[in-house]
C-alpha positions as a Markdown table, in Angstrom:
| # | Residue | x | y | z |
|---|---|---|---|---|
| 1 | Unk | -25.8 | -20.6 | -11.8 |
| 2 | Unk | -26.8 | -21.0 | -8.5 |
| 3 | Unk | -26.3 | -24.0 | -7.9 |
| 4 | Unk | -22.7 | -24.0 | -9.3 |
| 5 | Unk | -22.4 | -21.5 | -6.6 |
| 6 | Unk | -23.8 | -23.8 | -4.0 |
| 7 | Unk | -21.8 | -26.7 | -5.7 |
| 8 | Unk | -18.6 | -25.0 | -5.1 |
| 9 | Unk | -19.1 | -23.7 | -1.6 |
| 10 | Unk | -20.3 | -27.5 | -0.4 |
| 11 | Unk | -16.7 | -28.4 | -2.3 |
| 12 | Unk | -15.0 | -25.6 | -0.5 |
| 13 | Unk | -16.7 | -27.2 | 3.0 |
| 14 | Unk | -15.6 | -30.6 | 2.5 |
| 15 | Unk | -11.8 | -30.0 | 1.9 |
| 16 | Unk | -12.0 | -27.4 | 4.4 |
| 17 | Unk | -13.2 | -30.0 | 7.1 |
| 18 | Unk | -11.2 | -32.9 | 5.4 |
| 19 | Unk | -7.8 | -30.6 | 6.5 |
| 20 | Unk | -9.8 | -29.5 | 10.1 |
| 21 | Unk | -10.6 | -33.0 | 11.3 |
| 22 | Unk | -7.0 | -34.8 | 10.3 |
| 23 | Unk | -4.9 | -32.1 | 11.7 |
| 24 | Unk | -7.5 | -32.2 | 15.0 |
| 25 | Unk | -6.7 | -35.8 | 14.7 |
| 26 | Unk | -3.1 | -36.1 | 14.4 |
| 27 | Unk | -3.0 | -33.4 | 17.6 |
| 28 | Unk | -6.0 | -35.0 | 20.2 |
| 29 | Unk | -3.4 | -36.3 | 22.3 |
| 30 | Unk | -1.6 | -32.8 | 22.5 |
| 31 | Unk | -5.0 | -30.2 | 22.8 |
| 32 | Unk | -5.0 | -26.9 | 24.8 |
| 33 | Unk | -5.8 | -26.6 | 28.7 |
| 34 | Unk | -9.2 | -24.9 | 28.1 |
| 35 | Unk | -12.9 | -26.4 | 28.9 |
| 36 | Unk | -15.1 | -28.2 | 26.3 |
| 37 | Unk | -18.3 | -27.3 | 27.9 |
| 38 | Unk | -16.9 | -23.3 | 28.1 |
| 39 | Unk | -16.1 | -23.3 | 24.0 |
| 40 | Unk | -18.9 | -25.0 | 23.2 |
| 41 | Unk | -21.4 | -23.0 | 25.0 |
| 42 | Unk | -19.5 | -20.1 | 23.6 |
| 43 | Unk | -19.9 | -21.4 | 20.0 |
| 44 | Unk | -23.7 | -22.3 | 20.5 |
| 45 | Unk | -24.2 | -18.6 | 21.5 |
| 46 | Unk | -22.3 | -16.5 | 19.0 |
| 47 | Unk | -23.3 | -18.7 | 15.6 |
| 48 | Unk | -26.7 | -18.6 | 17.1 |
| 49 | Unk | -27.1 | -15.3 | 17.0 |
| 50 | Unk | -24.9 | -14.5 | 13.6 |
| 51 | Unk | -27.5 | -16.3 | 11.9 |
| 52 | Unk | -29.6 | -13.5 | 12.9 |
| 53 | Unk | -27.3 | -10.8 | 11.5 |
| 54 | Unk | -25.1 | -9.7 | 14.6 |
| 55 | Unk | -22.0 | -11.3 | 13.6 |
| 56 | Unk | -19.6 | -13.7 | 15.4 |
| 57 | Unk | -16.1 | -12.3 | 15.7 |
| 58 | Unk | -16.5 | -9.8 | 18.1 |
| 59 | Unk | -18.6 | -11.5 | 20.7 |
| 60 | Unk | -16.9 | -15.0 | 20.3 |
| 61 | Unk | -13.3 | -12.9 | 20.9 |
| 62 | Unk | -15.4 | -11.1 | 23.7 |
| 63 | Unk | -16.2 | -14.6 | 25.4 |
| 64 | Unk | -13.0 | -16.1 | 24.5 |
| 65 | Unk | -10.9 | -13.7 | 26.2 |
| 66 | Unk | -13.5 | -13.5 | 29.1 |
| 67 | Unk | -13.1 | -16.8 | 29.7 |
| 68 | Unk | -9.7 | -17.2 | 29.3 |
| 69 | Unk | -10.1 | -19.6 | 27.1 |
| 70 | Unk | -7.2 | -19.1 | 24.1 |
| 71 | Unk | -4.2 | -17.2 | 23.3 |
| 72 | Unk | -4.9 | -13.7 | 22.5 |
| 73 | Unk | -2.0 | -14.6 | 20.0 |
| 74 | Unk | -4.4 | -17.9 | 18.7 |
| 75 | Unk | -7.2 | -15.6 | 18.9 |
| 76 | Unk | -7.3 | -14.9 | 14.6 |
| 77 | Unk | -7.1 | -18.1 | 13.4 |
| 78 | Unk | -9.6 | -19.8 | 16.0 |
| 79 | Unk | -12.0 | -17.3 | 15.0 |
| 80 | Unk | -12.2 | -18.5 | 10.9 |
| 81 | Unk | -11.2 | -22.2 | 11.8 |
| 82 | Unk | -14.3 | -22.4 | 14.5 |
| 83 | Unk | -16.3 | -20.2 | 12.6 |
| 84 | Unk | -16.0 | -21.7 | 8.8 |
| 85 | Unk | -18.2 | -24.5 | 8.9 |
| 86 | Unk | -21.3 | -22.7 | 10.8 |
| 87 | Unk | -20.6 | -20.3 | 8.4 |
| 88 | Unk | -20.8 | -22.3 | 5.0 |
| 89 | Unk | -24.5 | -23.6 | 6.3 |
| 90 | Unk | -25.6 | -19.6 | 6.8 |
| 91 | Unk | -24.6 | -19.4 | 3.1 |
| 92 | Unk | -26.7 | -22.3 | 1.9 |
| 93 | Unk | -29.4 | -20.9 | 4.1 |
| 94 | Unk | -29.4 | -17.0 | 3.2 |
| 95 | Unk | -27.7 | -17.8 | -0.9 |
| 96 | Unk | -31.0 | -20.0 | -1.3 |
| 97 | Unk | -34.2 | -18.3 | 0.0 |
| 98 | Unk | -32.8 | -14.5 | -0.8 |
| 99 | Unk | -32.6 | -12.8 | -4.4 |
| 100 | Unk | -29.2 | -11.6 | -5.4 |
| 101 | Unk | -28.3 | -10.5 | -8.8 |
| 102 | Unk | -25.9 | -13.3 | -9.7 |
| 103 | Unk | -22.5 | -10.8 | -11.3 |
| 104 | Unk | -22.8 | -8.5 | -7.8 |
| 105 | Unk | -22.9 | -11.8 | -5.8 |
| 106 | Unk | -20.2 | -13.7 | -8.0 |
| 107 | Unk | -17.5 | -10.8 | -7.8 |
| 108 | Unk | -18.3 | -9.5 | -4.5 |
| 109 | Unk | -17.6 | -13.0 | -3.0 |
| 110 | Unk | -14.9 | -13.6 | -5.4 |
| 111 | Unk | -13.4 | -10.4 | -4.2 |
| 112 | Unk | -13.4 | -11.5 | -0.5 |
| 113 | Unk | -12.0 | -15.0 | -1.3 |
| 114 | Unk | -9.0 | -13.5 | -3.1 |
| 115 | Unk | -8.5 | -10.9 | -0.2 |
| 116 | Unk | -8.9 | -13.9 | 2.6 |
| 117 | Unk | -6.1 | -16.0 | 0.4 |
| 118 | Unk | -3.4 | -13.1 | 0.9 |
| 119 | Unk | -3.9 | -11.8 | 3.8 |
| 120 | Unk | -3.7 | -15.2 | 5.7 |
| 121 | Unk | -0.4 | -16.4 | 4.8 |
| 122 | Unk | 0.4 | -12.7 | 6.6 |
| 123 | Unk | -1.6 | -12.5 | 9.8 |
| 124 | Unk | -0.8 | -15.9 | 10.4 |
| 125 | Unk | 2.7 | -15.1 | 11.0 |
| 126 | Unk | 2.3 | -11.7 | 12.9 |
| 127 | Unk | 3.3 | -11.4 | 16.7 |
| 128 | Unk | 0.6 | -11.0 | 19.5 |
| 129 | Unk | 1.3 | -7.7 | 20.3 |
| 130 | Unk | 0.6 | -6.7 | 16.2 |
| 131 | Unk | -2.6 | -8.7 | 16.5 |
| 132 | Unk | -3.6 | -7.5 | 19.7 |
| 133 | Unk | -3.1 | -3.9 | 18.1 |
| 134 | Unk | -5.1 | -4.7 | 15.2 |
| 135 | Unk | -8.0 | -6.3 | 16.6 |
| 136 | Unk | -8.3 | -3.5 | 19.6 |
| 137 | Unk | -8.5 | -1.2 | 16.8 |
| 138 | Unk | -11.0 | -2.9 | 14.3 |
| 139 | Unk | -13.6 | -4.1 | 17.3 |
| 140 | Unk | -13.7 | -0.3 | 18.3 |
| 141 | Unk | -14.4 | 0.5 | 14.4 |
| 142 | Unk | -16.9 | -2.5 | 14.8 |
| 143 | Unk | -18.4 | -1.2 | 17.8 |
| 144 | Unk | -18.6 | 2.1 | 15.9 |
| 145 | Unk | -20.2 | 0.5 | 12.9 |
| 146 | Unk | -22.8 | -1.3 | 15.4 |
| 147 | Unk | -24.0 | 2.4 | 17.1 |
| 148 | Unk | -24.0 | 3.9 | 13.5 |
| 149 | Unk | -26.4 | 2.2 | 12.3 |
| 150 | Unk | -28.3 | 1.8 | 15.6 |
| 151 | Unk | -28.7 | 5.8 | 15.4 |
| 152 | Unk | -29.1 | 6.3 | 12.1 |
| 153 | Unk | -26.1 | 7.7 | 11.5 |
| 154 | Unk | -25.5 | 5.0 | 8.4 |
| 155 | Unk | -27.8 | 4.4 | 5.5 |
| 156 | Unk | -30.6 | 2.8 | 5.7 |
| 157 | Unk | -30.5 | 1.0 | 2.0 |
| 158 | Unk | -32.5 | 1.0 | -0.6 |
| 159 | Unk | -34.2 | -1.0 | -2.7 |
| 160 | Unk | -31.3 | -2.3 | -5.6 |
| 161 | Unk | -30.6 | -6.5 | -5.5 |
| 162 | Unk | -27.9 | -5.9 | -7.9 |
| 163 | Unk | -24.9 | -3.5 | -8.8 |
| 164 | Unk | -23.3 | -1.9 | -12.0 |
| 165 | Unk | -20.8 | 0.3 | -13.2 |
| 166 | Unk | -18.9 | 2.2 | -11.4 |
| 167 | Unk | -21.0 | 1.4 | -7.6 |
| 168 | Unk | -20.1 | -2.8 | -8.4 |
| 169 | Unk | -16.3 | -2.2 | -8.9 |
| 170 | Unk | -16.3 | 0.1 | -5.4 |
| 171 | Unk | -17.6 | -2.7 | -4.1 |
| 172 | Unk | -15.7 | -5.2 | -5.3 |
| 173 | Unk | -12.5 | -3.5 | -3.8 |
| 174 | Unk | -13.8 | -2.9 | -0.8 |
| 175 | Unk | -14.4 | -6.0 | -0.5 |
| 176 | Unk | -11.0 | -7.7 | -1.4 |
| 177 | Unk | -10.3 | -5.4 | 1.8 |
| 178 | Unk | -13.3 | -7.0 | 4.4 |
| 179 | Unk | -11.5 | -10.6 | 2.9 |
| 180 | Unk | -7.9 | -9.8 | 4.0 |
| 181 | Unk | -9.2 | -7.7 | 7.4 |
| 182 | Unk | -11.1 | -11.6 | 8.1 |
| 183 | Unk | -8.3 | -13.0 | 8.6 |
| 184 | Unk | -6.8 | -10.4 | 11.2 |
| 185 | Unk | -10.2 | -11.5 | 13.4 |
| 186 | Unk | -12.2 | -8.6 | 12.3 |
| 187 | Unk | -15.6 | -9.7 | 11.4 |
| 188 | Unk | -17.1 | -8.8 | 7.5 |
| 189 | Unk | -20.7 | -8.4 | 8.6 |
| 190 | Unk | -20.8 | -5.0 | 10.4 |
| 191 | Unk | -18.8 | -3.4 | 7.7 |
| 192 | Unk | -20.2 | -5.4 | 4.4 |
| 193 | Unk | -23.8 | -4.5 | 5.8 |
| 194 | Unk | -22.5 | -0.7 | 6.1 |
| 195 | Unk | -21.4 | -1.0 | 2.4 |
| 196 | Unk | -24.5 | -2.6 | 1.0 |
| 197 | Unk | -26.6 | 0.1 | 2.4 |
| 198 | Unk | -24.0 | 2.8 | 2.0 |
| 199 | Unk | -24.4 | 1.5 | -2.4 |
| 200 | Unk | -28.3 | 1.7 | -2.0 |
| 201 | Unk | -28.9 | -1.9 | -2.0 |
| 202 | Unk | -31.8 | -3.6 | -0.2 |
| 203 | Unk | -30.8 | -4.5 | 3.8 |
| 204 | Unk | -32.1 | -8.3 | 2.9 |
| 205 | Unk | -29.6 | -8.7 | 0.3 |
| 206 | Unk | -26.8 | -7.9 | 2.7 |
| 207 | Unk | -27.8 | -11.2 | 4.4 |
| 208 | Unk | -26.5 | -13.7 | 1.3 |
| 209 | Unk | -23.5 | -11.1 | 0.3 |
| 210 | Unk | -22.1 | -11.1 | 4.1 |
| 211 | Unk | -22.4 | -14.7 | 4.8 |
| 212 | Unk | -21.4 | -15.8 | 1.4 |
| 213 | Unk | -18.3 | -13.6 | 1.4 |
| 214 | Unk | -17.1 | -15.5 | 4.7 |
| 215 | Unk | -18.3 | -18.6 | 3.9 |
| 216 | Unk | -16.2 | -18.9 | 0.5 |
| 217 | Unk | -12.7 | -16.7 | 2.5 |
| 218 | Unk | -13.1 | -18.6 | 5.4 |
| 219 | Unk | -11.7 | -22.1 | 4.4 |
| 220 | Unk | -9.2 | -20.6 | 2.3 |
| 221 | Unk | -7.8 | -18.6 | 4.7 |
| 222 | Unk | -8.6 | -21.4 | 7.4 |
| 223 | Unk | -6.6 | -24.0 | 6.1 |
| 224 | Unk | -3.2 | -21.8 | 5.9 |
| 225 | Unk | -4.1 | -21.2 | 10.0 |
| 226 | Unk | -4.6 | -24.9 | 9.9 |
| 227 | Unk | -1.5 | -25.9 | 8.4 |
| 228 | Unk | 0.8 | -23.0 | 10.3 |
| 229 | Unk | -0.9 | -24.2 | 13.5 |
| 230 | Unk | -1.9 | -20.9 | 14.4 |
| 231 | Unk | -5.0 | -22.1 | 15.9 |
| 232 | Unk | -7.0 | -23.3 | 19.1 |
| 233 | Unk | -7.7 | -26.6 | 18.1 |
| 234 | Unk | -9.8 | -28.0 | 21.4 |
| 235 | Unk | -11.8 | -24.2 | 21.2 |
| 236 | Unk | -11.9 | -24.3 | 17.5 |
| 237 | Unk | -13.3 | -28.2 | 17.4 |
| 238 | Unk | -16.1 | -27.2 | 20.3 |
| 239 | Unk | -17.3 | -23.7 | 18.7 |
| 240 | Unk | -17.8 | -25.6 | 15.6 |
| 241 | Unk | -20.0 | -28.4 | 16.6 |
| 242 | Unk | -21.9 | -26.3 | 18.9 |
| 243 | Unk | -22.1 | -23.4 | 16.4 |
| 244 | Unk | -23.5 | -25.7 | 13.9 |
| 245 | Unk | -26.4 | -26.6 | 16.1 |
| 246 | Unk | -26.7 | -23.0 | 16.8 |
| 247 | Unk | -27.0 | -21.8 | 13.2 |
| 248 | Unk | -29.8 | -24.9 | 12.4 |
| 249 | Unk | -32.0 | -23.6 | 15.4 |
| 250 | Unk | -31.4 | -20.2 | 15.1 |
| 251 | Unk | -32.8 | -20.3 | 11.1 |
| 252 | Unk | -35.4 | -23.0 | 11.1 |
| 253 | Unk | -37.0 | -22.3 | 14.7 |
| 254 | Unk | -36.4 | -19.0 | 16.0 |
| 255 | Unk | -36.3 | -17.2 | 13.0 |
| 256 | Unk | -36.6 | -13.4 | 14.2 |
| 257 | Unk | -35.7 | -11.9 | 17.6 |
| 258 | Unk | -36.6 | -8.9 | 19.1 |
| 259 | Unk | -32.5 | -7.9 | 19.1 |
| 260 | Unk | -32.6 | -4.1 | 19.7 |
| 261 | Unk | -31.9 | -4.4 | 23.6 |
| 262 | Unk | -29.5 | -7.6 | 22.8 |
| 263 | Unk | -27.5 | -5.4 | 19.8 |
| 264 | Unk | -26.7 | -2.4 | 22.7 |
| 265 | Unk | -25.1 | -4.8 | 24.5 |
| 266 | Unk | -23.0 | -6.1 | 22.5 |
| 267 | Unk | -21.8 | -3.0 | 21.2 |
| 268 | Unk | -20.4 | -2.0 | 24.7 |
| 269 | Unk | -18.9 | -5.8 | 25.2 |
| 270 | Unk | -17.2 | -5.1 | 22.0 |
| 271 | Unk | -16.2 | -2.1 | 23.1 |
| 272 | Unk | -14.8 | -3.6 | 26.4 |
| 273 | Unk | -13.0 | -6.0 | 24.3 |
| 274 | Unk | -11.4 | -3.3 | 22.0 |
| 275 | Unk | -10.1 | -1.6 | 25.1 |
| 276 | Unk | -8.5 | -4.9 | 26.9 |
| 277 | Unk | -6.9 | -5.5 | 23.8 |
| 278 | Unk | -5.4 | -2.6 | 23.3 |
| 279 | Unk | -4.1 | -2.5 | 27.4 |
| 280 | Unk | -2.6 | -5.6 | 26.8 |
| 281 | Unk | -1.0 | -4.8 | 23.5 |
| 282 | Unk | 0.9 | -1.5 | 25.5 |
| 283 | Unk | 1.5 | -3.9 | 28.2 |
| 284 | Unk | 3.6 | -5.9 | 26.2 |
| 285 | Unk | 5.0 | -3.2 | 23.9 |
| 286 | Unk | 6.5 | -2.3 | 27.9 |
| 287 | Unk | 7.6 | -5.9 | 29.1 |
| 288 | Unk | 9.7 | -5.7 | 25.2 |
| 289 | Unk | 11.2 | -2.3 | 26.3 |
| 290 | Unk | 12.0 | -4.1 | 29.9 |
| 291 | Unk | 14.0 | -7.3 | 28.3 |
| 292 | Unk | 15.7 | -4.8 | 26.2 |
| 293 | Unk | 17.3 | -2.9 | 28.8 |
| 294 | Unk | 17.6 | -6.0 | 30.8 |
| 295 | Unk | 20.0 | -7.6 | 27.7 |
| 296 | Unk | 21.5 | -4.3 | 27.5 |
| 297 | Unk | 22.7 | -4.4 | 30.9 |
């Protein structure tokens, strides 16, 4: 069984990068006005370190918008377009070397996959200020999730690799929900690892769970931001070849971190980020109020 699992998700990687590369292709002579060297530094950093459990999302939005580097509009589906194929070779990583009872790991990442494939077609179509609301929101719940757990305020797990009854279908609902949130640009792996302990299951396990989850949404929900264009190509292209590299070192040579110091930090650039996106989102809720009276008279 596990290695239909790992069949499928190299499967879901190839078409995934099949549709990546030929629409990056059919577009290299019309890419966006941001830096190679920037997004690729930018990927190298964030993958790097959500190998070791700190999740991408919120620092790559973080450094995006720091750098100026994309559309706060383009910021969703540059996030799961960059961030699927790093992602897939987490999977393979964390799905092979840690123990996961095979029915909580089959519908929990079934869950996600299904979530990832409706919300997509919706978030893909939503207007910046929407998406600006939405991801100011869920990186301050993030950021919230981050300092739970950094002061105990979460649990702390258990022991449990698998699920039954009624703990496995809460879990499978909640998360359809963390699959249709990804596609809004709000990482799984703060609030997945929040579930797995909140259900008593062993920290470790919340390693295979998280990263499979995104690495079986992500090209679903990547493709339909593929194919509506609702991506940074030239940012998406450099995050994912540098990411890659990221991931390998990261897991074969570094291994463990000591993080504690890193994980306060990002909790307050997250939280920097949550507030700049929510000041921009009033800003334009005030420019649309300005054009309307401006048409009006």
């Amino acid at each position: 069984m596990l290695k239909l699992v790992l069949g499928t998700l190299a499967l879901f990687g190839v078409w995934f990068a099949a549709v990546f590369v030929k629409d990056f292709i059919d577009n290299k002579d019309n890419l966006e006005d941001n830096n190679w060297g920037k997004v690729s530094i930018i990927g190298f950093i964030s993958n790097f370190f959500d190998t070791l459990g700190i999740g991408s999302f919120a620092p790559t939005t973080a450094m995006l918008k720091g750098f100026k580097q994309t559309k706060d509009r383009k910021i969703p589906g540059t996030l799961n377009v960059a961030c699927t194929i790093p992602v897939i070779l987490e999977a393979f990583i964390f799905i092979s070397v840690i123990e996961v009872e095979m029915v909580t790991l089959l519908s929990m990442l079934a869950a996600a996959t299904l979530g990832a494939w409706i919300g997509a077609g919706i978030v893909s179509k939503l207007p910046e200020k929407k998406i600006q609301v939405v991801m100011g929101v869920a990186l301050f719940v993030t950021a919230f999730l981050m300092f739970a757990g950094k002061v105990d305020l979460m649990p702390s797990g258990g022991d449990a690799i698998g699920l039954t009854g009624a703990s496995l279908i809460f879990a499978i609902a909640a998360n359809f929900v963390l699959g249709a949130l990804m596609t809004a640009g709000i990482g799984l792996y703060a609030p997945c690892m929040a579930l797995i302990y909140f259900l008593g299951m062993s920290p470790k396990v919340a390693f295979p769970i998280m990263m499979g989850s995104c690495a079986f949404l992500m090209p679903i929900a990547s493709i339909k931001f593929v194919k509506e264009g609702a991506y940074d190509r030239r940012a998406a292209m450099g995050i994912t070849i540098a990411g890659s590299i990221g991931v390998f070192i990261a897991a074969y040579i570094v291994k463990e971190l000591p993080l504690n110091i890193l994980t306060w930090l990002v909790i307050g650039v997250i939280l920097y980020t949550s507030i700049t996106m929510l000041k921009a989102a009033k800003k334009n809720k005030g420019n649309e109020k300005e054009e309307a009276s401006s048409e009006v008279a």
